[in-house]
C-alpha positions in Angstrom: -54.1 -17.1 46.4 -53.8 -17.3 42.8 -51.5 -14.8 40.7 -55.0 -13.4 39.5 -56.0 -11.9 42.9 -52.3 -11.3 44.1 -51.6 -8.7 41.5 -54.4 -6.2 42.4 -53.2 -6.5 46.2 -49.7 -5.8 45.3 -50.9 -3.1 43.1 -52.9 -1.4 46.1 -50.1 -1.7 48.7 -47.4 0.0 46.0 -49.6 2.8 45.9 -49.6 3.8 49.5 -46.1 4.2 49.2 -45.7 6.1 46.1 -47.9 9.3 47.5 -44.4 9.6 49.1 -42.3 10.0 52.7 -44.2 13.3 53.4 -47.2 11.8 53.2 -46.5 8.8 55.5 -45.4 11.3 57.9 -48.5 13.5 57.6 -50.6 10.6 58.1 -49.0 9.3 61.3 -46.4 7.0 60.3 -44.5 6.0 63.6 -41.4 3.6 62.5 -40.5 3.7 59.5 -42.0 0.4 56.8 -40.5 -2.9 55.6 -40.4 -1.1 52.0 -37.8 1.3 52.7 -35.8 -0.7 54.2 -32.9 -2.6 52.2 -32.4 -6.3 53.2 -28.7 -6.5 55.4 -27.3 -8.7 52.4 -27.8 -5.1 50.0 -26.8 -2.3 52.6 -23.7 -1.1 52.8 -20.6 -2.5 54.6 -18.6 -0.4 56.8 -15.0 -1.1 58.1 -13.1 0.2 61.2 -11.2 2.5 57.9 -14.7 4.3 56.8 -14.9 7.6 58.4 -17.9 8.0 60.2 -19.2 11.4 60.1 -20.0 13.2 63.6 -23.3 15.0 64.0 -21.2 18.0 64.7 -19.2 18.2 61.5 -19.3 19.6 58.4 -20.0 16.8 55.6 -16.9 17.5 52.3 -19.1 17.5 49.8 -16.7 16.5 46.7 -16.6 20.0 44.7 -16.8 20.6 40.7 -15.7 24.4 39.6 -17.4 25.5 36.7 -14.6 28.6 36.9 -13.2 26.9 33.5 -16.2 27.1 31.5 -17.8 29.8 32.9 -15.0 32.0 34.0 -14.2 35.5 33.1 -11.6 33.7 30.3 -13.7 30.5 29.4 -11.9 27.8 27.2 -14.2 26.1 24.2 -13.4 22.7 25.2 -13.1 22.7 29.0 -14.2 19.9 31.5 -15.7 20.5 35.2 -12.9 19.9 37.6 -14.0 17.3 40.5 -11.9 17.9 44.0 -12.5 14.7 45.1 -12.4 10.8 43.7 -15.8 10.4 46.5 -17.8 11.7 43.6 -19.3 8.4 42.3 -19.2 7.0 45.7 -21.3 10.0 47.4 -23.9 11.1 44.4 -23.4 14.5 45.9 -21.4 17.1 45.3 -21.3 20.8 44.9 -21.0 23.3 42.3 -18.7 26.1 42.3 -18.4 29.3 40.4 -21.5 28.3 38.3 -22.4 32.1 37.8 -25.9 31.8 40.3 -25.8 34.2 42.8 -26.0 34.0 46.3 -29.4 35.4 46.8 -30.7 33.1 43.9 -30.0 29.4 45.3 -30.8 30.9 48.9 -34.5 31.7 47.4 -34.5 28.7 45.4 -34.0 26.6 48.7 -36.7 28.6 50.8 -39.2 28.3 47.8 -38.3 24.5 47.6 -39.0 24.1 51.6 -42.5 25.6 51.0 -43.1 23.4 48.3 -42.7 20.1 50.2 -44.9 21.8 52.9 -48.2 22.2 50.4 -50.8 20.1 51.1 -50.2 16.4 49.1 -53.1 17.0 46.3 -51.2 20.0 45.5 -47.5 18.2 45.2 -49.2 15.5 43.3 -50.2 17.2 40.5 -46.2 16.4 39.5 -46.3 12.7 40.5 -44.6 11.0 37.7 -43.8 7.3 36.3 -41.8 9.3 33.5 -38.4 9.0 34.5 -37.3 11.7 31.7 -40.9 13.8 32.7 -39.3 17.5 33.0 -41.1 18.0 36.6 -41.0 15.1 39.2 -42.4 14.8 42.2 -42.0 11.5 43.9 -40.3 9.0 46.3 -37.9 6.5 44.6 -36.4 6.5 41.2 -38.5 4.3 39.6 -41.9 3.9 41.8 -42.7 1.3 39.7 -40.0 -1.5 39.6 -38.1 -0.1 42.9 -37.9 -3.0 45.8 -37.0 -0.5 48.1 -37.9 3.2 48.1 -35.7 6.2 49.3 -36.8 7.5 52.8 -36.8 11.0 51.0 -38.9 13.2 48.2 -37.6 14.5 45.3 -38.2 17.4 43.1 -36.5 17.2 39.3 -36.6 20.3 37.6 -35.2 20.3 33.7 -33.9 23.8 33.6 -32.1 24.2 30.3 -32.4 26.0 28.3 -34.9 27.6 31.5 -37.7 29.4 28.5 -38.4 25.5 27.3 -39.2 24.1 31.0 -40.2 27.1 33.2 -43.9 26.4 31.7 -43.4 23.2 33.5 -42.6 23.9 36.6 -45.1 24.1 39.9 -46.7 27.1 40.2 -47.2 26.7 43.7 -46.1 28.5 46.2 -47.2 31.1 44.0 -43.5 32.4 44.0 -41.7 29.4 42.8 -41.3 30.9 39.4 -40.6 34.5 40.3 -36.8 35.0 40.1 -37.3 33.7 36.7 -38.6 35.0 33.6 -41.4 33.9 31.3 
């Protein structure tokens, strides 16, 4: 084959797998394909000193407390703390005292759930090559020059200042927007 006629195949297969995991799965996926999986010289390397996490257990997320800067005495020039050196390691971590209530990120969650559950035309509409695009929907960072995808879905939300970007956000399910104001 020629580089003329390989492009436009490439091109076709890339797009099966940028309509996302949720999609595969939908559509009857039953192991999961070559493209999201990394070759064994890129994956990670574990040693006999790695803790391996227990299905069981309660994952340590590293936590950052916001009490500093938004605290009922809040200094000007204040820095997050971070509990935990696993914070570049893990790319996860959670927030503390960051002034949301409870109710809030519990609703947020649920609303997110139903979300991923619309039907893919619906989740589309926020598809997104735009890696600074205030709403993304999609698969892997960068759907276009990725190797390997991420076996997940993501949803980016810009949320500050919240008037700027709620316009943007999916108003589907029709309550996605509702703890927030216009």
């Amino acid at each position: 084959m020629s580089p003329s006629t390989i492009a436009p195949v490439v091109e076709e297969e890339n797009k099966k797998y940028q309509k996302g995991v949720k999609h595969f799965c939908d559509n009857g996926v039953t192991k999961v394909p070559t493209k999201y999986i990394w070759p064994e010289p890129d994956r990670p390397i574990f040693t006999k000193s790695d803790k391996l996490i227990k299905p069981k257990q309660n994952l340590k997320l590293p936590l950052i407390d916001l009490v500093e800067l938004l605290g009922p005495n809040p200094k000007p020039n204040a820095k997050p703390t971070a509990s935990s050196s696993l914070v570049p390691k893990t790319q996860m971590v959670k927030v503390v005292n960051h002034g949301m209530e409870g109710d809030v990120s519990r609703n947020m969650i649920e609303v997110c759930k139903r979300f991923f559950e619309l039907p893919y035309e619906e989740r589309s509409k926020y598809m997104s090559s735009g890696m600074s695009a205030p709403v993304r929907y999609g698969t892997s960072f960068n759907q276009i020059k990725d190797n390997v995808f991420c076996w997940r879905d993501f949803l980016k939300l810009y949320a500050h200042p919240l008037p700027d970007y709620l316009p943007y956000w999916p108003s589907s399910p029709s309550d996605f927007r509702s703890d927030f104001p216009n």
